[in-house]
C-alpha positions in Angstrom: 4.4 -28.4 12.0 8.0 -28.5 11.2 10.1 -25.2 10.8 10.3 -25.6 7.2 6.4 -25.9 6.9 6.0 -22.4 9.1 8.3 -20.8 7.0 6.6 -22.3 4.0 3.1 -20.8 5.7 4.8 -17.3 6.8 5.7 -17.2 2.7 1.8 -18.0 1.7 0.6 -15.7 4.9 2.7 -12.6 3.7 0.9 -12.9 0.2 -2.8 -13.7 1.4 -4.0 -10.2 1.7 -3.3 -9.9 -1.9 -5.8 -12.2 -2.5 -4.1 -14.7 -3.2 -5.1 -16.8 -0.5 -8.1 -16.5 2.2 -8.3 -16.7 5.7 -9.4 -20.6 5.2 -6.6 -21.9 3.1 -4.1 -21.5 6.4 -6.1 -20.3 9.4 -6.2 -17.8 12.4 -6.7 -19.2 15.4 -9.4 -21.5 16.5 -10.9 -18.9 19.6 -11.3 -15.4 19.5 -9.1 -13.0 20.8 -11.6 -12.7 23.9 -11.0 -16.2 24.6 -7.3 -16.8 23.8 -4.8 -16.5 26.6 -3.4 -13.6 27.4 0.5 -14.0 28.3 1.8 -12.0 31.0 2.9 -8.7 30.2 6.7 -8.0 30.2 8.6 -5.7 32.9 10.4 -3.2 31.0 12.7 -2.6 34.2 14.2 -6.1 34.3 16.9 -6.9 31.1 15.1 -9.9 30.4 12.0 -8.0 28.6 14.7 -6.5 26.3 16.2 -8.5 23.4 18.8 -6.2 23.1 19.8 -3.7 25.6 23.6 -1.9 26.4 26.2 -4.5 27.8 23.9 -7.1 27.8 25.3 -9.9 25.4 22.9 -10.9 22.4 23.5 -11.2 18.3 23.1 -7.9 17.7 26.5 -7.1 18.6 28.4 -8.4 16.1 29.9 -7.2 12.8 29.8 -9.4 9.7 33.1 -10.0 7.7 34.0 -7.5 5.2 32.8 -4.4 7.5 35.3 -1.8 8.5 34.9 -0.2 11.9 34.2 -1.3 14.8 30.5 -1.4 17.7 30.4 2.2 18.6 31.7 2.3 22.3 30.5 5.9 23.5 27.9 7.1 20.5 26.1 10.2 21.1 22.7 8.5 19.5 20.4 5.7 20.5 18.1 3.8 18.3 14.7 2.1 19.7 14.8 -1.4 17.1 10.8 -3.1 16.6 11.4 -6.0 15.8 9.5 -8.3 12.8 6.7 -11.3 13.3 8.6 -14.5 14.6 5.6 -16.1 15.8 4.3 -18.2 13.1 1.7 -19.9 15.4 -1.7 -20.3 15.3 -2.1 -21.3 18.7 -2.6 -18.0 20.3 -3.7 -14.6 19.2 -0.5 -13.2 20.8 3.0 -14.8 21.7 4.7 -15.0 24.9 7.4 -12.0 25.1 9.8 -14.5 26.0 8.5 -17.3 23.6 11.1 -19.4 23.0 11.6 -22.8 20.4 11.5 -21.3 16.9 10.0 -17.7 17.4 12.9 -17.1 19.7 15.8 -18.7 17.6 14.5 -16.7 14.7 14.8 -13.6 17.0 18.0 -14.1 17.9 19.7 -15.8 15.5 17.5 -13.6 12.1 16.7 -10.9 13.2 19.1 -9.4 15.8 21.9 -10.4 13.4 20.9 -9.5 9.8 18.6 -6.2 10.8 18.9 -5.4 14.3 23.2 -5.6 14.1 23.5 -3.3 11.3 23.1 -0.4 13.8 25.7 -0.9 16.4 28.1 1.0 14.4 26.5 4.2 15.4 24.4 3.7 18.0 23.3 2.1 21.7 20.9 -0.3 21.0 17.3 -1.2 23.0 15.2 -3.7 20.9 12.3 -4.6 23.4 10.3 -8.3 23.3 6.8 -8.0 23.2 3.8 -10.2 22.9 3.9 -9.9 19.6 0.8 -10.8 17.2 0.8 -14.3 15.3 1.7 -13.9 12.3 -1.8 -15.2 11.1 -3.5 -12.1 12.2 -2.4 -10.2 9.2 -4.2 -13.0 7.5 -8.1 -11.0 7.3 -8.7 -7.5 8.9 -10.8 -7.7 11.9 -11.8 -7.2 15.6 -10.1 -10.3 16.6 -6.4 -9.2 14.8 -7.0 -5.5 15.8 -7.2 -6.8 19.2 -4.2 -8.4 18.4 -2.3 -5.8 17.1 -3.1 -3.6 19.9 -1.7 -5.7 22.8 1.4 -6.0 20.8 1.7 -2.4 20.5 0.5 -1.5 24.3 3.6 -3.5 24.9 5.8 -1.6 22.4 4.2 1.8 23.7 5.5 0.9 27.4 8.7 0.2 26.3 9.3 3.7 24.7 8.2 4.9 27.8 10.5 3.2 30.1 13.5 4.0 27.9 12.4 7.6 27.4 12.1 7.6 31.1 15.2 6.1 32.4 17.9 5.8 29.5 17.2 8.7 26.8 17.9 11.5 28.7 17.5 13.8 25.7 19.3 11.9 23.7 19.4 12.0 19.8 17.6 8.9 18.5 16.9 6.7 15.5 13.1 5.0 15.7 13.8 1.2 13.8 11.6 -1.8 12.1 10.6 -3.5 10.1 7.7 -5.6 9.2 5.3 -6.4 12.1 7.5 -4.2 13.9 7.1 -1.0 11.4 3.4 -1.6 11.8 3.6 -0.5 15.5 6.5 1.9 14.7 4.0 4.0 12.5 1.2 4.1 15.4 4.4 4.9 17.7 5.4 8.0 15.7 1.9 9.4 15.9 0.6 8.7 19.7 4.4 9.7 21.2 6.9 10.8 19.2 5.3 13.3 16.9 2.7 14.2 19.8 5.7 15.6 22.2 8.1 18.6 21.1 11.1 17.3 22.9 10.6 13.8 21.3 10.0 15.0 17.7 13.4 17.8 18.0 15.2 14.3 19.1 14.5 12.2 16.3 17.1 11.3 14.1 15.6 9.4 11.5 12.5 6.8 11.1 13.9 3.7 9.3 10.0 2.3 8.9 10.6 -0.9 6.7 8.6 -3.3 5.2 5.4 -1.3 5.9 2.5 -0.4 3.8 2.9 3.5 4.4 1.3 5.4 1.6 3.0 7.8 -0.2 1.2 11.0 1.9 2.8 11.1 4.9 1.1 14.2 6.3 -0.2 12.3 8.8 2.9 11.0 10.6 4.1 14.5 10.9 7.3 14.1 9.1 8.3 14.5 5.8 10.0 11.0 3.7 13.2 11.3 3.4 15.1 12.3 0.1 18.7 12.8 0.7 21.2 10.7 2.8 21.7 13.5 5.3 18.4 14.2 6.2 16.9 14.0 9.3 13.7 14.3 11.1 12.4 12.4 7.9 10.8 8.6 7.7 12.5 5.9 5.0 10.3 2.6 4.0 11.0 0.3 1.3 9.5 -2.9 0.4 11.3 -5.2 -1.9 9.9 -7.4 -4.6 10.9 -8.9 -7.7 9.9 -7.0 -11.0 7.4 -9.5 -11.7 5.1 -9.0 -8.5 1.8 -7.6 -9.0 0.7 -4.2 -7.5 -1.9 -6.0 -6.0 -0.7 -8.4 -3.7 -0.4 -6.3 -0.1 -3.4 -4.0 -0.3 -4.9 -5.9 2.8 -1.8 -5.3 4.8 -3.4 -3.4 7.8 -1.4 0.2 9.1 -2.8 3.1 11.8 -2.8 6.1 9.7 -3.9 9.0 12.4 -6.2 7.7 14.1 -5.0 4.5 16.4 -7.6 2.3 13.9 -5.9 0.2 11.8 -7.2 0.2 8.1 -6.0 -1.5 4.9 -3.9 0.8 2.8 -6.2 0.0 0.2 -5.4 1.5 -3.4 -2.7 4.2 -2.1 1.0 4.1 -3.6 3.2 3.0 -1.1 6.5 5.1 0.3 9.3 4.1 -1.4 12.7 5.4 -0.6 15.5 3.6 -1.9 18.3 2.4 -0.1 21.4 2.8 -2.4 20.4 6.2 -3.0 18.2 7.6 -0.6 16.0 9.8 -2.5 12.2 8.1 -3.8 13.1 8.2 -7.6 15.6 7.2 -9.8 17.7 3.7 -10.5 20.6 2.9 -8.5 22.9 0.2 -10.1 24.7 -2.7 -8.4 27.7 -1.0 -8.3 26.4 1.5 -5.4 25.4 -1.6 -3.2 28.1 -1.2 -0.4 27.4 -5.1 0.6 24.8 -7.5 1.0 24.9 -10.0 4.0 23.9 -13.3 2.6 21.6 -15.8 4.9 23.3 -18.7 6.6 21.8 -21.3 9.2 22.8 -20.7 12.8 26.5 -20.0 12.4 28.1 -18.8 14.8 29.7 -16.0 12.5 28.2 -14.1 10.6 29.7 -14.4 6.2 31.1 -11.8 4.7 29.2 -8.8 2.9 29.1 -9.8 -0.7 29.4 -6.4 -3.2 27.3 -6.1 -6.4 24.4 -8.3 -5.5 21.2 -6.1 -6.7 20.4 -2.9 -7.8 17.6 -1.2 -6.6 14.5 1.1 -8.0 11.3 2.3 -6.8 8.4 1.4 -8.9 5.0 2.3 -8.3 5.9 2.0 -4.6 7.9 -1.3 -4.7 11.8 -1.7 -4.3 12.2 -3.7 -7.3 15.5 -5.4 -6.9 17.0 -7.8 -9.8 20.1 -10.2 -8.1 23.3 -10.8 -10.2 23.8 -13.5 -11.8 26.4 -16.0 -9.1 24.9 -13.7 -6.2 21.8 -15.3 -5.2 22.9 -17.6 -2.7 21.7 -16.6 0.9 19.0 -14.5 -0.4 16.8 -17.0 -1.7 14.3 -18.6 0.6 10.6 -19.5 -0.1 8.9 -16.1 -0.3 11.8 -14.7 -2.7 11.1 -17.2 -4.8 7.0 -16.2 -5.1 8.6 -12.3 -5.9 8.7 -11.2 -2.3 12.4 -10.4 -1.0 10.5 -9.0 2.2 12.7 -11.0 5.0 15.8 -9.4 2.9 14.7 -5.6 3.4 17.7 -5.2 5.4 20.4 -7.8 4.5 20.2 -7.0 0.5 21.5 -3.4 1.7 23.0 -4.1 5.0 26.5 -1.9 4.5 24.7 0.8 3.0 22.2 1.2 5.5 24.8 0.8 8.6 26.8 3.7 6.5 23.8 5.6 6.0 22.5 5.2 9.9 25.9 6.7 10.7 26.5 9.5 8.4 22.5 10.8 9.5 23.7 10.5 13.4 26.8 12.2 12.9 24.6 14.7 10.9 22.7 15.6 13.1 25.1 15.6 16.1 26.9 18.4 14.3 23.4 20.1 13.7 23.4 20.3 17.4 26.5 22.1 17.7 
């Protein structure tokens, strides 16, 4: 299958457990998880199991045109970055950490630069590989995907660990993700971060995107956030054009408490929106600080482009309406079905790199 025909079946995939489509119409993978190969599991103490790690070169260090500042050289805050589903195989159950062809160009050349990058003006950065989950186990809840999901996350677990371990060193840090990634990020909160005093007092802010978290977030053990200072507090958006049903993404599977992963069913999703920070209320074009437009492996990254959307949370959704002349480098096959999910970050890039700042610097001087 080409690269356009995954995208075209990431697009369909992200929209099946609406019920739009069923298992059938795309496929998960031929075995069971029992009998799919398991690829070895990544050493957290070599560089090469992190996709981003300080002084080690990769996309996430660079700073799109139109930015002022400059990478934070010495910042007192780290952030831990989860990163989305690249795999769009149905090969395997899970892919290797290190896969490479075009899970790992969309890695490094999506991801790290348009999510990943937009925290490097306040903090060091560790964004581990990990075997992550095909992308069409989200396609039908079930043993097989669970199992799935969980070597993904044992992966992500040990990670923590090892940077806890021997890099934090009581450290401030941001917890970061977004889509595959959030989903791990949620179960990461409750089994280590939330669990341990130390780690909870440490946390600057959860930036949990893309995720099906319902509105009731008792059971993370921290509040949603609701001004642009806050901290110790958990953010998620999920952005969608007006015209997108409530229904599409009740299948999408999240751990809520209990390490199982469930549907999220008929609860209202967390929506915190990123032009304003708080969960209600409209925030015009005007407040967007810059959106980075897509472009096709360029070296460079464009310029942040001012006044492309608005935002507003509706019944859960980020509904986001783009201007008129702006829509270039934000459409792609899943905005155009009403999904602008592989844009959570890039429609609001300079507001959430000012935003990750002001809420370290916060809480640095909270410390004092």
């Amino acid at each position: 299958m080409s690269f356009f025909g995954r995208v075209i079946v990431a697009c369909l995939v992200m929209l099946a457990s609406g019920g739009v489509l069923h298992a059938a119409d795309f496929g998960t993978p031929t075995i069971s998880f029992a009998e799919s190969p398991k690829p070895p599991a990544p050493d957290y103490s070599s560089t090469s199991a992190w996709a981003v790690w300080p002084g080690k070169s990769s996309s996430a260090n660079i700073i799109p045109k139109g930015i002022s500042g400059t990478i934070n050289g010495n910042p007192a805050v780290d952030v831990f970055f989860i990163h989305p589903t690249t795999y769009l195989s149905n090969a395997t159950w899970n892919a290797k950490f290190d896969e490479g062809g075009a899970t790992g160009l969309q890695l490094e050349m999506g991801v790290l630069r348009y999510q990943t990058s937009v925290f490097n003006g306040c903090c060091r950065i560790f964004a581990p590989r990990y075997r992550q989950a095909t992308i069409s186990a989200f396609l039908k809840p079930g043993n097989d995907s669970s199992s799935a999901f969980d070597l993904a996350y044992g992966d992500v677990e040990r990670a923590f660990d090892y940077y806890i371990a021997h890099q934090n060193q009581g450290r401030p840090f941001i917890l970061a993700s977004h889509s595959q990634g959030s989903l791990h990020a949620t179960r990461l909160l409750q089994a280590r971060i939330i669990a341990s005093k130390n780690l909870k007092q440490n946390l600057v802010v959860a930036y949990v995107v893309g995720a099906s978290l319902p509105q009731n977030m008792e059971y993370t053990g921290l509040p949603a956030c609701n001004t642009s200072k806050q901290t110790r507090c958990i953010v998620n958006w999920n952005s969608t054009a007006p015209f997108v049903p409530l229904a599409i993404g009740r299948g999408i599977m999240m751990t809520f408490g209990n390490g199982k992963y469930e549907t999220v069913g008929s609860k209202t999703w967390l929506c915190i929106n990123p032009l304003t920070w708080r969960a209600k209320g409209v925030a015009a074009a005007s407040l967007n600080r810059g959106a980075l437009p897509s472009v096709a492996n360029t070296a460079e990254l464009p310029a942040v482009v001012s006044r492309v959307t608005g935002a507003e949370c509706s019944r859960g959704r980020l509904v986001v309406r783009l201007s008129p002349g702006k829509r270039k480098g934000f459409i792609d096959p899943l905005s155009k079905l009403g999904s602008f999910h592989n844009h959570d970050y890039n429609l609001f890039y300079a507001s959430i790199r000012k935003n990750a700042i002001d809420r370290a610097n916060a809480f640095v001087a909270g410390q004092r």
